[in-house]
C-alpha positions as CSV (number, residue, x, y, z in Angstrom):
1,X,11.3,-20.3,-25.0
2,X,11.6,-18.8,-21.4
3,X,15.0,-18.5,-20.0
4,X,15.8,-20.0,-16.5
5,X,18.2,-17.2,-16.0
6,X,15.2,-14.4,-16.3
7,X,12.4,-15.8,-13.7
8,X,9.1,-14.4,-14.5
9,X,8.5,-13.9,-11.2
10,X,11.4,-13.2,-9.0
11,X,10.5,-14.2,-5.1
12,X,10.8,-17.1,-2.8
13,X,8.9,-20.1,-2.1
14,X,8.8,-18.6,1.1
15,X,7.3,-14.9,0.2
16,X,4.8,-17.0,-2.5
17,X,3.4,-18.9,0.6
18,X,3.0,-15.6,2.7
19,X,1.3,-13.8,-0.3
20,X,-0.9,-16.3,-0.6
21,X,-1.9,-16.1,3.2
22,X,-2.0,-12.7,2.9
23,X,-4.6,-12.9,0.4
24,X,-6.9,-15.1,1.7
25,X,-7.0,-13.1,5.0
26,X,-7.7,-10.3,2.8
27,X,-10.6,-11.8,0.6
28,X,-12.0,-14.1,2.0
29,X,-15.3,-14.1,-0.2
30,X,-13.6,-12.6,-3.1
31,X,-12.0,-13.4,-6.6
32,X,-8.5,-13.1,-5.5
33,X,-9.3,-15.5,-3.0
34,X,-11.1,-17.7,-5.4
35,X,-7.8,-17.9,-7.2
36,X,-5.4,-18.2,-4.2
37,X,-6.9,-20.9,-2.4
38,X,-8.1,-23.1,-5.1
39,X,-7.1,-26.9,-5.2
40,X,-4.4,-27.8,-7.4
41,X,-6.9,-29.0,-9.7
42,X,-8.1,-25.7,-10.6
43,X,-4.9,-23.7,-10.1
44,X,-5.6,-22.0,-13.6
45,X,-9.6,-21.5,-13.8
46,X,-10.6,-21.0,-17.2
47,X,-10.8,-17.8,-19.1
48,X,-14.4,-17.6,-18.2
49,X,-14.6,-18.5,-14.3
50,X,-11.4,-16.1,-14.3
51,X,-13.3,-13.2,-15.7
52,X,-16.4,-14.1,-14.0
53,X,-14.2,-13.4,-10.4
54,X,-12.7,-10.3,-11.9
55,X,-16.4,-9.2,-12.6
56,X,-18.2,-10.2,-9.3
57,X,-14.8,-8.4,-7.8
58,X,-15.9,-5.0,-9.5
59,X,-19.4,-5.6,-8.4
60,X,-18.6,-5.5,-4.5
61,X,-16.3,-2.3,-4.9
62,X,-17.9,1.0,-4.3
63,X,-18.2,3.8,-6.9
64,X,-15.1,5.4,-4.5
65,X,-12.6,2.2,-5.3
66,X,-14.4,1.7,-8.9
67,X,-13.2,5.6,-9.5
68,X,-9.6,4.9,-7.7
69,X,-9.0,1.6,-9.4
70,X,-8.9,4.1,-12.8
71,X,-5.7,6.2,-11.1
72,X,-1.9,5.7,-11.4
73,X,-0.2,8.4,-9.2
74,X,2.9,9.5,-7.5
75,X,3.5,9.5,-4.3
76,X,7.0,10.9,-2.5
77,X,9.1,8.5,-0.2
78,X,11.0,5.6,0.4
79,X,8.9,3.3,2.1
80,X,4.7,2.8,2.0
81,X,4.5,3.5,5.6
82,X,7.1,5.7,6.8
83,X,8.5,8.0,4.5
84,X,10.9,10.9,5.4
85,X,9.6,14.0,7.2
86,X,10.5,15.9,4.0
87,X,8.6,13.3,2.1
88,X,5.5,13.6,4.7
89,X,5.9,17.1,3.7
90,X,5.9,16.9,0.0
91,X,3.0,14.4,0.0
92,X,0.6,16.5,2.5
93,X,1.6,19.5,-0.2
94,X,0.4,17.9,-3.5
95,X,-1.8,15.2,-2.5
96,X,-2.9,15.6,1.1
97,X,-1.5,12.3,2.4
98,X,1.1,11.6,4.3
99,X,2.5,7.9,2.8
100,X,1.4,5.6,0.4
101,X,-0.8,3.8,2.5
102,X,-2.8,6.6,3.0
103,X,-3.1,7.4,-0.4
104,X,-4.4,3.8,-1.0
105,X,-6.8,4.3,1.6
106,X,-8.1,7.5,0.9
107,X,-8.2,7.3,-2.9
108,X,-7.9,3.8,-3.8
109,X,-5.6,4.4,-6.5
110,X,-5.1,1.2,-8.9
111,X,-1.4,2.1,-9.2
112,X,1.9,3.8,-8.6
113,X,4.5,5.1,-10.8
114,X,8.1,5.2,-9.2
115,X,10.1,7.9,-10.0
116,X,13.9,8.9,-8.3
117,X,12.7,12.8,-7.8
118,X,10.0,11.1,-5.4
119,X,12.8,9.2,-3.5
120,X,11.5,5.2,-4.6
121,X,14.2,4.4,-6.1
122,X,17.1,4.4,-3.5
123,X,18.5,0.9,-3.8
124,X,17.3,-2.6,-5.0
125,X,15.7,-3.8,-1.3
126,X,14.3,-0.6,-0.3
127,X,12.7,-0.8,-4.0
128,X,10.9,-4.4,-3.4
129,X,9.9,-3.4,0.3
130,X,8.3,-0.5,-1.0
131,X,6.5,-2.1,-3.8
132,X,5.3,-5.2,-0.9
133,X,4.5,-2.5,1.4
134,X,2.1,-1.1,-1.4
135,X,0.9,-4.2,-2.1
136,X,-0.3,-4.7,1.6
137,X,-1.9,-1.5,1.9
138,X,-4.3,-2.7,-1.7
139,X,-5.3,-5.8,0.2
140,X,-5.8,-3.7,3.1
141,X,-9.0,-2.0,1.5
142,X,-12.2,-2.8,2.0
143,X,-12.4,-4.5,-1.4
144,X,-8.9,-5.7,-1.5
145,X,-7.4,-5.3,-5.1
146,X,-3.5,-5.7,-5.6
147,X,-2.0,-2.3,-7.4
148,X,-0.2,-2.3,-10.7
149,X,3.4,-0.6,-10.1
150,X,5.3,1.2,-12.4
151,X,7.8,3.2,-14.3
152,X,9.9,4.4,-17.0
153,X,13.0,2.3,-17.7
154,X,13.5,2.6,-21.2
155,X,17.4,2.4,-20.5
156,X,19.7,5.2,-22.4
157,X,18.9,8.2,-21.0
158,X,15.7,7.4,-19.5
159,X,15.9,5.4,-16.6
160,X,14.3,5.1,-13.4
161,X,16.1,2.5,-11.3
162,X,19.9,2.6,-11.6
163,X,23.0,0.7,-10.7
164,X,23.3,-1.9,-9.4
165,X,20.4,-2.6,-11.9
166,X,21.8,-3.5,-15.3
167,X,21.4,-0.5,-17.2
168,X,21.5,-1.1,-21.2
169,X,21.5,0.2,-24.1
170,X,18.5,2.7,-25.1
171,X,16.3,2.8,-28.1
172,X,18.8,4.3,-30.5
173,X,21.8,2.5,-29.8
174,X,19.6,-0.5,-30.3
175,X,18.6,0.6,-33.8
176,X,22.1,1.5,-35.2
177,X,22.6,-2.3,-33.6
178,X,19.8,-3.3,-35.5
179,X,19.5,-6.7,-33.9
180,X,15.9,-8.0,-33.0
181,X,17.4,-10.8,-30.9
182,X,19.5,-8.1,-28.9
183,X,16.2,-5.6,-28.6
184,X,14.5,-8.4,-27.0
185,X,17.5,-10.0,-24.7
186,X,17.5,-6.2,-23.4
187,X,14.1,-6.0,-22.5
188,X,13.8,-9.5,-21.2
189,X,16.3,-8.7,-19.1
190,X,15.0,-5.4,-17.6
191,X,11.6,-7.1,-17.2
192,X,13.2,-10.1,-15.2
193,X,14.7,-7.0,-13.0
194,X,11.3,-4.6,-12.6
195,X,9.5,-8.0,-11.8
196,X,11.7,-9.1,-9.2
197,X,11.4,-5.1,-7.5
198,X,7.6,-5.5,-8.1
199,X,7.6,-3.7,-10.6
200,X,5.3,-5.2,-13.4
201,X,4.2,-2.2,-15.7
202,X,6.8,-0.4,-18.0
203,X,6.6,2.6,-20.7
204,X,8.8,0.9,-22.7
205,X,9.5,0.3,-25.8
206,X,8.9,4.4,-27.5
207,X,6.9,3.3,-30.8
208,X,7.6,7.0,-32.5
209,X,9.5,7.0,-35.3
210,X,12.2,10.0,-35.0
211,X,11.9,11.7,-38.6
212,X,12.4,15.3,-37.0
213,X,15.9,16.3,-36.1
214,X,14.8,19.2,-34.1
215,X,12.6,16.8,-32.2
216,X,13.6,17.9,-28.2
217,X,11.5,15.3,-26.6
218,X,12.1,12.0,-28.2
219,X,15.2,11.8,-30.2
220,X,17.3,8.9,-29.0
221,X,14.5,7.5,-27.1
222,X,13.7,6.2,-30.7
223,X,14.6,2.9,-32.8
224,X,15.4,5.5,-35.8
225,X,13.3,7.0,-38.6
226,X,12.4,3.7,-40.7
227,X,9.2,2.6,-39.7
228,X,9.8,-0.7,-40.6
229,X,12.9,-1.2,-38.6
230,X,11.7,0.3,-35.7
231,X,8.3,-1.9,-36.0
232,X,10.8,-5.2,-35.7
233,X,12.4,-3.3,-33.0
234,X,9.0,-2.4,-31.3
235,X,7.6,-5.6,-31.2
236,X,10.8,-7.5,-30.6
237,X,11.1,-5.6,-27.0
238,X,7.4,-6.0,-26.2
239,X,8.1,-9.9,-26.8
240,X,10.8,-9.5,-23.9
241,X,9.2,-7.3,-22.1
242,X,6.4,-9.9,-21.7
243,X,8.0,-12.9,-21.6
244,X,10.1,-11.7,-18.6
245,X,6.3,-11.0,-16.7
246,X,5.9,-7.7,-17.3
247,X,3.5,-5.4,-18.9
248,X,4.9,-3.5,-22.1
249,X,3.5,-0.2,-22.5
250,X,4.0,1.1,-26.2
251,X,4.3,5.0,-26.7
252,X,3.1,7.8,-27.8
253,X,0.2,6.9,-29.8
254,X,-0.6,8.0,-32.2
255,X,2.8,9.2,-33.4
256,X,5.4,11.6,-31.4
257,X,8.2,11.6,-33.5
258,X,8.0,14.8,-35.8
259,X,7.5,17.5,-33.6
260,X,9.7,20.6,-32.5
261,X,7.7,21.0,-29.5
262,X,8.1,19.0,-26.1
263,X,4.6,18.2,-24.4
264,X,5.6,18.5,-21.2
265,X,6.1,22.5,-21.8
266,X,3.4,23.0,-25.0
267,X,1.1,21.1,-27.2
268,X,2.8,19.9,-30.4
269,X,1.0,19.6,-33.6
270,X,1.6,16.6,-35.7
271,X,1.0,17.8,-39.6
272,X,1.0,14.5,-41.3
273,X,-1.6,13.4,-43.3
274,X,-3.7,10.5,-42.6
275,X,-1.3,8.6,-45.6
276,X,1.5,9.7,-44.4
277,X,0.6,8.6,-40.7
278,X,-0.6,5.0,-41.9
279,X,3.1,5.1,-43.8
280,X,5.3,6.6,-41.2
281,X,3.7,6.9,-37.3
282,X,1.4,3.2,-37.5
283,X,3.7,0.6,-38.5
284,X,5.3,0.2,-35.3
285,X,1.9,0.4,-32.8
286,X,0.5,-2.2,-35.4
287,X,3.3,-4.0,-34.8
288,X,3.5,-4.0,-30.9
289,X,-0.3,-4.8,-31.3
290,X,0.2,-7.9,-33.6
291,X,3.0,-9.4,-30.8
292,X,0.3,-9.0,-27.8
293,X,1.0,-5.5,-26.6
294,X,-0.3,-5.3,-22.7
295,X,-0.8,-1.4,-22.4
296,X,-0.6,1.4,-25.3
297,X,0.2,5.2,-24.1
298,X,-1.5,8.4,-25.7
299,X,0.3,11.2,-26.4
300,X,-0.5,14.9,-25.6
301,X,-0.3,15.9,-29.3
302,X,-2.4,17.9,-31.8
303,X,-3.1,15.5,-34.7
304,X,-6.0,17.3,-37.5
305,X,-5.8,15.0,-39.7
306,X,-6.7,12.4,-37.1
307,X,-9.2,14.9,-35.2
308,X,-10.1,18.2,-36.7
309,X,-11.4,19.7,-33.4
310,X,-7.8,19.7,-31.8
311,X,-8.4,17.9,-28.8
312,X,-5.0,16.6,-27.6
313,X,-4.9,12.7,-28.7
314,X,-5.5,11.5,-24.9
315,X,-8.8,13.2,-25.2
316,X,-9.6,12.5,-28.7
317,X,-12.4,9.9,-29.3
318,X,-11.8,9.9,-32.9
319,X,-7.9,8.8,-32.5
320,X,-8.4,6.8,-29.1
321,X,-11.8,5.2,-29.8
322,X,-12.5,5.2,-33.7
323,X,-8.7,4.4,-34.4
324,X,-7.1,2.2,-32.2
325,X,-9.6,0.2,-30.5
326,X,-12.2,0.1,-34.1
327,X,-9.7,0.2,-36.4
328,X,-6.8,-1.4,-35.3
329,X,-8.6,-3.9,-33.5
330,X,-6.6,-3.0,-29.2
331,X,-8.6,-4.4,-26.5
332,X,-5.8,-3.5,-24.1
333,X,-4.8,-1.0,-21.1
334,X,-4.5,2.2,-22.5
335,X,-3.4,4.9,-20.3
336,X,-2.5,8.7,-20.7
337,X,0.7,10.2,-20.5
338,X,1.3,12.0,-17.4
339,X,-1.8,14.2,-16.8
340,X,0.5,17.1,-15.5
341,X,2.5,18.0,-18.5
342,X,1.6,21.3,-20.1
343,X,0.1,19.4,-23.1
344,X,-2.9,18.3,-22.1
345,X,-3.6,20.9,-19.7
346,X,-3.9,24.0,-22.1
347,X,-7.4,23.3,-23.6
348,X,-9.4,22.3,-21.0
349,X,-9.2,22.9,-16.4
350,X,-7.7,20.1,-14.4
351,X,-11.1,18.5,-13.3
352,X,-12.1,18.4,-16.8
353,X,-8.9,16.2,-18.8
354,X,-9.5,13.4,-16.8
355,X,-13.2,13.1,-17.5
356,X,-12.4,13.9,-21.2
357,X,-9.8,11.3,-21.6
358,X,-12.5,8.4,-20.0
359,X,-14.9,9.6,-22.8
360,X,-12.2,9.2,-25.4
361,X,-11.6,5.4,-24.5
362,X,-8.9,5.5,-22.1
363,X,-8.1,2.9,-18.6
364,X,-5.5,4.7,-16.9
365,X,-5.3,8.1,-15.7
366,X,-1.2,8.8,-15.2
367,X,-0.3,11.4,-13.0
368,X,-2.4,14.0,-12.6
369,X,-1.1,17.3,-11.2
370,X,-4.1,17.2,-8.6
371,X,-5.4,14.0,-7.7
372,X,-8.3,14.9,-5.5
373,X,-9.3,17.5,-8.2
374,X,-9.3,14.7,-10.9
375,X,-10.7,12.3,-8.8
376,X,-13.5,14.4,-7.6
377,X,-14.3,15.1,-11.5
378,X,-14.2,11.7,-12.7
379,X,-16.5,10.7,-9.5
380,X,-19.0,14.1,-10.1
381,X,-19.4,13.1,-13.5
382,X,-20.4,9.4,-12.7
383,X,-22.4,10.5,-10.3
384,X,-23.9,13.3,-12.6
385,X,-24.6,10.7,-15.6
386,X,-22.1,12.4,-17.9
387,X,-19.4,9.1,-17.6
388,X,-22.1,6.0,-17.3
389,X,-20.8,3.1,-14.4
390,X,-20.8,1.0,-17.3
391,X,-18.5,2.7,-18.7
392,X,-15.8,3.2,-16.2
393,X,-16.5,-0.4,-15.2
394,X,-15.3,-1.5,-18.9
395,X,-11.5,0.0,-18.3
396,X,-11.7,-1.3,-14.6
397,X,-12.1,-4.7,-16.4
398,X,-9.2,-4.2,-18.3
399,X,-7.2,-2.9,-15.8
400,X,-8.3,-5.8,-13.9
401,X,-7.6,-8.7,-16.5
402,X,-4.0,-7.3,-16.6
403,X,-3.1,-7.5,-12.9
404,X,-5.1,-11.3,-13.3
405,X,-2.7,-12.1,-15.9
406,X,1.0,-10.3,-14.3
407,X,0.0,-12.8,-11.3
408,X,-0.7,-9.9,-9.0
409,X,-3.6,-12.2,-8.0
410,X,-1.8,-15.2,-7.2
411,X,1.3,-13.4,-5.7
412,X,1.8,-9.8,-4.9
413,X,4.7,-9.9,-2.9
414,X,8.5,-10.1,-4.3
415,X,11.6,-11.0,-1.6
416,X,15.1,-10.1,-1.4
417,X,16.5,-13.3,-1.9
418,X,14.5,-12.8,-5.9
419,X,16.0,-9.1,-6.3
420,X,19.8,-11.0,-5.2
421,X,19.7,-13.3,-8.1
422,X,18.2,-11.4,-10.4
423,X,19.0,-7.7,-9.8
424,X,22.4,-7.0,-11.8
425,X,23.0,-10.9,-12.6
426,X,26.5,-11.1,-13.9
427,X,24.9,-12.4,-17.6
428,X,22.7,-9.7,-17.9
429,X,25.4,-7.2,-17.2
430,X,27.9,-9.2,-19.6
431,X,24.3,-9.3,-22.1
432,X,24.7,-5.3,-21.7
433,X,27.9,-5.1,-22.6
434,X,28.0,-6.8,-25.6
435,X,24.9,-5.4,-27.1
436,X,26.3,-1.8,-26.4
437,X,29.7,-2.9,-28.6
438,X,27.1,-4.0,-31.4
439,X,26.3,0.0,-31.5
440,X,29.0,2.3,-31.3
441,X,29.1,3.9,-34.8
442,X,32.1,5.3,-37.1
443,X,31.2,7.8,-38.8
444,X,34.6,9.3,-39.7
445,X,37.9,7.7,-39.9
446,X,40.4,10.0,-41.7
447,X,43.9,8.2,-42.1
448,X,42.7,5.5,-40.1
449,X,43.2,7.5,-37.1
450,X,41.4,4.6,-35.3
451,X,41.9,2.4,-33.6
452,X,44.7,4.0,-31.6
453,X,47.6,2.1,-30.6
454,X,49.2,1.4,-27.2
455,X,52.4,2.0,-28.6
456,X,52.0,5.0,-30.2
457,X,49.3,6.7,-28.8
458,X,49.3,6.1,-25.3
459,X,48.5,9.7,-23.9
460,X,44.8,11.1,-24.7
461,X,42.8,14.2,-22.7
462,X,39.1,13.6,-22.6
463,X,37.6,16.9,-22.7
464,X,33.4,18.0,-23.7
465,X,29.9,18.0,-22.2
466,X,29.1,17.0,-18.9
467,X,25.0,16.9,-19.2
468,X,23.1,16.0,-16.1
469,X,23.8,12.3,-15.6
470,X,21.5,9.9,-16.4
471,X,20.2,7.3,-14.1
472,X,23.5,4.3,-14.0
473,X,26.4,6.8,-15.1
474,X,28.9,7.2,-12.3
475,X,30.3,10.4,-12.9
476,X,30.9,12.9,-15.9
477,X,30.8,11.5,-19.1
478,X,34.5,12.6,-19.8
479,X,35.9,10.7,-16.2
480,X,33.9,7.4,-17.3
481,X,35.7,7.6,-20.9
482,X,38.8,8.4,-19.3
483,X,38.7,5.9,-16.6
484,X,37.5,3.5,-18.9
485,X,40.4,4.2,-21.3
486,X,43.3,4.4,-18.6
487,X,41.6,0.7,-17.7
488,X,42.4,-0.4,-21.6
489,X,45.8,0.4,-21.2
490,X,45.9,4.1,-21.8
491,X,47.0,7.0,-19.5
492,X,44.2,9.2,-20.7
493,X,43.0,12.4,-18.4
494,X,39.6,14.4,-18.2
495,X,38.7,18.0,-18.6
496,X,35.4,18.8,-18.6
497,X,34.5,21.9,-20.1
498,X,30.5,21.5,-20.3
499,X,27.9,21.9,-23.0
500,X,28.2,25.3,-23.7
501,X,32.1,26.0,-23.1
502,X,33.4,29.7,-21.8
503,X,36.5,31.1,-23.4
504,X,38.5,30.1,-20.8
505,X,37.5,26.9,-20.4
506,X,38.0,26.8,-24.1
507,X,41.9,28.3,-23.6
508,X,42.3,25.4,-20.7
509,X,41.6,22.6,-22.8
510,X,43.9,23.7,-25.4
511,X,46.5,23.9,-23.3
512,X,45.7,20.7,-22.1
513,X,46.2,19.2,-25.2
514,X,50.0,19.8,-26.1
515,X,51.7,16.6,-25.8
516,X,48.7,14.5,-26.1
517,X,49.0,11.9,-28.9
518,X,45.2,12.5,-29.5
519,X,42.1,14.3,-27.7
520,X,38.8,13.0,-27.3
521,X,35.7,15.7,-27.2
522,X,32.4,14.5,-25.9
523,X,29.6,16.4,-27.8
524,X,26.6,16.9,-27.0
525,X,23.4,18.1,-29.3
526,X,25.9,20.8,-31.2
527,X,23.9,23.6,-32.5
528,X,24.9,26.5,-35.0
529,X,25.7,29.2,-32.5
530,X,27.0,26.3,-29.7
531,X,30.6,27.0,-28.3
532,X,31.2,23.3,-28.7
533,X,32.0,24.2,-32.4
534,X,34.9,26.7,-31.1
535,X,36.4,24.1,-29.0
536,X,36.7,21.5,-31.1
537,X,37.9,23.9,-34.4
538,X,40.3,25.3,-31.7
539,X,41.6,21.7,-30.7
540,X,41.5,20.5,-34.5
541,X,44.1,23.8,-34.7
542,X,46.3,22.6,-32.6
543,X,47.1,19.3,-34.9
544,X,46.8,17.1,-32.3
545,X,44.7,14.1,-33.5
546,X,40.6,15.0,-32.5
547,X,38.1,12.1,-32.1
548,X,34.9,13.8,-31.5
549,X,31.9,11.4,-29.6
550,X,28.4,12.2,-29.8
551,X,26.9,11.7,-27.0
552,X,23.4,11.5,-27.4
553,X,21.8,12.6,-31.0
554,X,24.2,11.6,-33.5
555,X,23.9,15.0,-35.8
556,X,26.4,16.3,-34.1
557,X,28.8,15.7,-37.2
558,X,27.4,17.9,-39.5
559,X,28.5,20.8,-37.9
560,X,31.7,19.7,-36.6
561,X,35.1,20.2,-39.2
562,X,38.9,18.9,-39.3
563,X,38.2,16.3,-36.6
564,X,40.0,12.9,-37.3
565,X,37.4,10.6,-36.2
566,X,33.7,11.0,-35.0
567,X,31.5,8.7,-33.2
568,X,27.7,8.5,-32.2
569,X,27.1,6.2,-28.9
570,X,23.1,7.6,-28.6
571,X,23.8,8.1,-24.8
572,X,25.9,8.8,-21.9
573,X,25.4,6.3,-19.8
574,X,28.3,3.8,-18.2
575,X,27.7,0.9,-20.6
576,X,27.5,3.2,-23.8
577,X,30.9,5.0,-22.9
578,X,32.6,1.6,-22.2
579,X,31.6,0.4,-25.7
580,X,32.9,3.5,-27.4
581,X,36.6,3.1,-25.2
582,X,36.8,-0.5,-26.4
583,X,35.8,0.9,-30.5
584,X,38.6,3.6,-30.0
585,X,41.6,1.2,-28.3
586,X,40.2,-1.3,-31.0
587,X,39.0,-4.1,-28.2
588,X,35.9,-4.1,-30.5
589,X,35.1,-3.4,-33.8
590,X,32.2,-0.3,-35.1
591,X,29.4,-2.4,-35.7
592,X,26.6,0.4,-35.5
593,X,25.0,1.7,-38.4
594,X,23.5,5.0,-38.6
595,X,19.4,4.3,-38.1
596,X,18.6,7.7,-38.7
597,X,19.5,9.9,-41.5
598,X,22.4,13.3,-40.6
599,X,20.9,16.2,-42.8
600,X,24.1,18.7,-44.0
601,X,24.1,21.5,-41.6
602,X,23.9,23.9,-44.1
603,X,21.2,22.2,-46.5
604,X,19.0,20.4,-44.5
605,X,17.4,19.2,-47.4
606,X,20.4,17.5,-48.3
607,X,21.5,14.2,-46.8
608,X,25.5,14.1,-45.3
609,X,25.2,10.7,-43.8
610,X,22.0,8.1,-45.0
611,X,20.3,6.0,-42.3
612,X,22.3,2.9,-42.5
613,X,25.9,4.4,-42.8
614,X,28.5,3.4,-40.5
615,X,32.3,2.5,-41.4
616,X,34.3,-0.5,-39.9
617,X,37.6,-1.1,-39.3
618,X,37.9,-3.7,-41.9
């Protein structure tokens, strides 16, 4: 059932009448022109005429565009045309273009990924003029093809486009909610948002399922560490995703989530057996493939049992090839992880990964470090015989059928009055609030320290880690609790004293604390030898009430004594710590439930808390 309230396409009548202009200027003798000025009649040609276009449309490119059309890059600036000077700069430094434009024009790239670092992301109508000034530089070409835009907005601490975007809960926080329904509100809401920017490719939902504490990459970017649950999770989003008019992207096949390594700095090694990956790592790609997955991304892992030579899964045939498309049955997108982390660089040169990764079965190149090194390989090895036309012809296809199927054909072009209703709707930021109260976990409630009362509790300090902010949080996770607890009728006062606290920042906050009815401490990823241990035992001393909050993994616990109280929200983000003020002043009830298991700090064989633990106030 499509919801009126999430428009799969998110423009005017107006805009839909220029795109359509646009693109028969543009092609006048070619497939998308087929499509955009047919009678209503034939509207929606069949399956057959539609791939016969898409094919006659490959046939007129040259081996240039055919190579281009295989590239998603990055590109610096806010606009497609006239970026900053220091943009300019950045873009003549690492790609030899000024703009976007001429990036499309030089290299006929099939799509860009947005990132904030690049400067695409400033604010909801800059976003959609840069994605429509993209769109008229791809029609612009010689053989006008419409690119496929996109990003990472997985929500929780990975986000791309922030406020006034609805920002929601991530993967995590999700699973310790452990509603389907609400997994695919959320991303049916964030796809109704990236379509109405122009955005119409995610790399969302993570499909790894987080068995490895110690995992620095994914962690709460996970459903949890059941397969099954985060398979209903998987496929749930990818049903949103979809239905909003957007292209789900699944990741990191074949399995990221038990590694101590981060591929963007090394090249993890995955030591499951092929049993233990059917049991564990599959479940949830076989999931998102069953409910109509559009793209699936590799991962820049070592997997032997999968591929005894080594290769890093985006260049293994056996995994990319003999597994997912033979034996999983995926005739979808699949595109590599960014080509310019560590992982996939270490075995083989620059011009040689991208050539690798064609031969292992993949459509999309992400990112490479160099683009006119990997795009002269690619082409050279065309030319050369090594990669047959055929074959590069087969993901351009793919790539192809996608963009047919997101509309990009029919209408390219988004408009401001679609990013004004759409773009942080009042629902879908009251959606985001309630989902986030459906995941706040208690996970220690001595005395029934919570919920605090008005009455008798009304002063609180908010002291802990102030991490880098992810994309939609307004300010240091202590001032949003704060703020957000003075709002609930608190007088509660922040102290940030940082992820690894000095001694005298220690000594402040203890100070702090006399006369406080109770103090809350924002942890973050507590480790044996962190001095967020020596705050909190040295607040817990004073005997002033302590409430710690995890702010991101939710192990935190297990190495944390005395405290009163102890919460897991998964992330820092605005909407998380809002849920979490609302649990503590009792304006909502814990309703998460731990969906990974908390090891005992010192027996990590032993379990302290078991996935699905959480307390209530019941």
């Amino acid at each position: 059932m499509h919801d009126r309230s999430l428009p799969r396409h998110a423009s005017s009548t107006a805009s839909r009448h220029v795109s359509r202009r646009t693109l028969l200027a543009a092609t006048t003798a070619g497939a998308a022109a087929t499509v955009a000025t047919a009678s209503p009649a034939l509207a929606r040609p069949s399956q057959h005429d539609r791939l016969r276009h898409l094919k006659r449309l490959i046939s007129r490119m040259s081996l240039e565009e055919k190579v281009g059309q295989l590239f998603v890059m990055r590109v610096y600036g806010h606009s497609a045309t006239g970026p900053d000077q220091a943009d300019v700069e950045l873009n003549l430094a690492e790609i030899g273009v000024r703009s976007a434009a001429e990036l499309i024009a030089k290299y006929h790239v099939g799509g860009i990924i947005y990132f904030i670092w690049a400067h695409n992301t400033r604010d909801p109508h800059q976003i959609a003029d840069l994605s429509n000034g993209i769109q008229r530089a791809g029609l612009a070409q010689p053989t006008p093809v419409p690119l496929l835009i996109s990003t990472d907005q997985e929500h929780g601490i990975v986000a791309r486009v922030g406020k006034p975007a609805t920002l929601l809960p991530g993967a995590m926080a999700l699973g310790a909610g452990g509603s389907r329904s609400d997994a695919r509100t959320a991303a049916r809401i964030a796809g109704a948002e990236l379509a109405a920017l122009g955005i119409l490719q995610n790399y969302a939902p993570v499909a790894d399922v987080n068995i490895n504490p110690a995992n620095p990459v994914i962690g709460v970017r996970s459903f949890g560490a059941d397969p099954g649950a985060v398979a209903g999770l998987v496929a749930a989003q990818v049903r949103g995703y979809q239905s909003a008019g957007i292209a789900a992207t699944c990741k990191h096949f074949p399995g990221h989530g038990d590694t101590t390594v981060d591929s963007h700095t090394g090249i993890p090694v995955i030591t499951h057996t092929r049993e233990e990956w059917e049991r564990t790592d599959a479940p949830p790609f076989r999931a998102a493939i069953a409910a109509g997955i559009d793209s699936i991304m590799t991962a820049h892992i070592q997997f032997p049992a999968l591929d005894a030579s080594n290769d890093p899964a985006t260049l293994s045939r056996p995994i990319l090839t003999g597994i997912l498309r033979e034996e999983l049955g995926y005739d979808g997108v699949v595109v590599t992880d960014a080509l310019n982390m560590q992982g996939v660089r270490d075995k083989y040169g620059d011009h040689r990964v991208p050539v690798l990764a064609l031969a292992a079965g993949v459509d999309q190149l992400l990112n490479p470090p160099n683009l006119a090194v990997a795009w002269n390989g690619v082409l050279s090895a065309v030319k050369s015989g090594e990669i047959s036309v055929a074959r590069i012809e087969e993901s351009i296809l793919r790539i192809l059928r996608l963009k047919e199927k997101l509309g990009l054909f029919r209408e390219p072009f988004v408009s401001h009055r679609g990013v004004d209703r759409t773009v942080g709707a009042r629902p879908h930021l009251a959606a985001a609030d309630r989902i986030a109260e459906g995941t706040t976990t208690l996970l220690v409630n001595q005395d029934r320290l919570l919920p605090l009362s008005r009455r008798g509790q009304r002063s609180l300090l908010v002291v802990g880690a102030d991490p880098a902010s992810p994309t939609g949080t307004t300010g240091p996770p202590t001032a949003v609790l704060a703020k957000a607890l003075t709002e609930l009728g608190f007088s509660a006062s922040a102290l940030p004293t940082g992820t690894a606290p000095t001694a005298a920042k220690i000594d402040e906050a203890v100070a702090a604390a006399s006369g406080k009815d109770a103090v809350i401490v924002g942890t973050y990823n507590v480790s044996a030898t962190s001095s967020q241990r020596t705050l909190v035992a040295r607040l817990v001393a004073t005997g002033v009430p302590v409430i710690a909050v995890a702010i991101r993994n939710p192990y935190d616990i297990a190495r944390l004594g005395g405290v009163g109280a102890a919460l897991a929200t998964y992330s820092w983000t605005d909407v998380e710590l809002r849920a979490a003020a609302r649990v503590i002043a009792g304006r909502a009830g814990p309703e998460g439930r731990l969906p990974v298991p908390v090891q005992r700090a010192d027996d990590p064989t032993r379990v302290l808390y078991e996935t699905g633990y959480g307390l209530s106030y019941d």
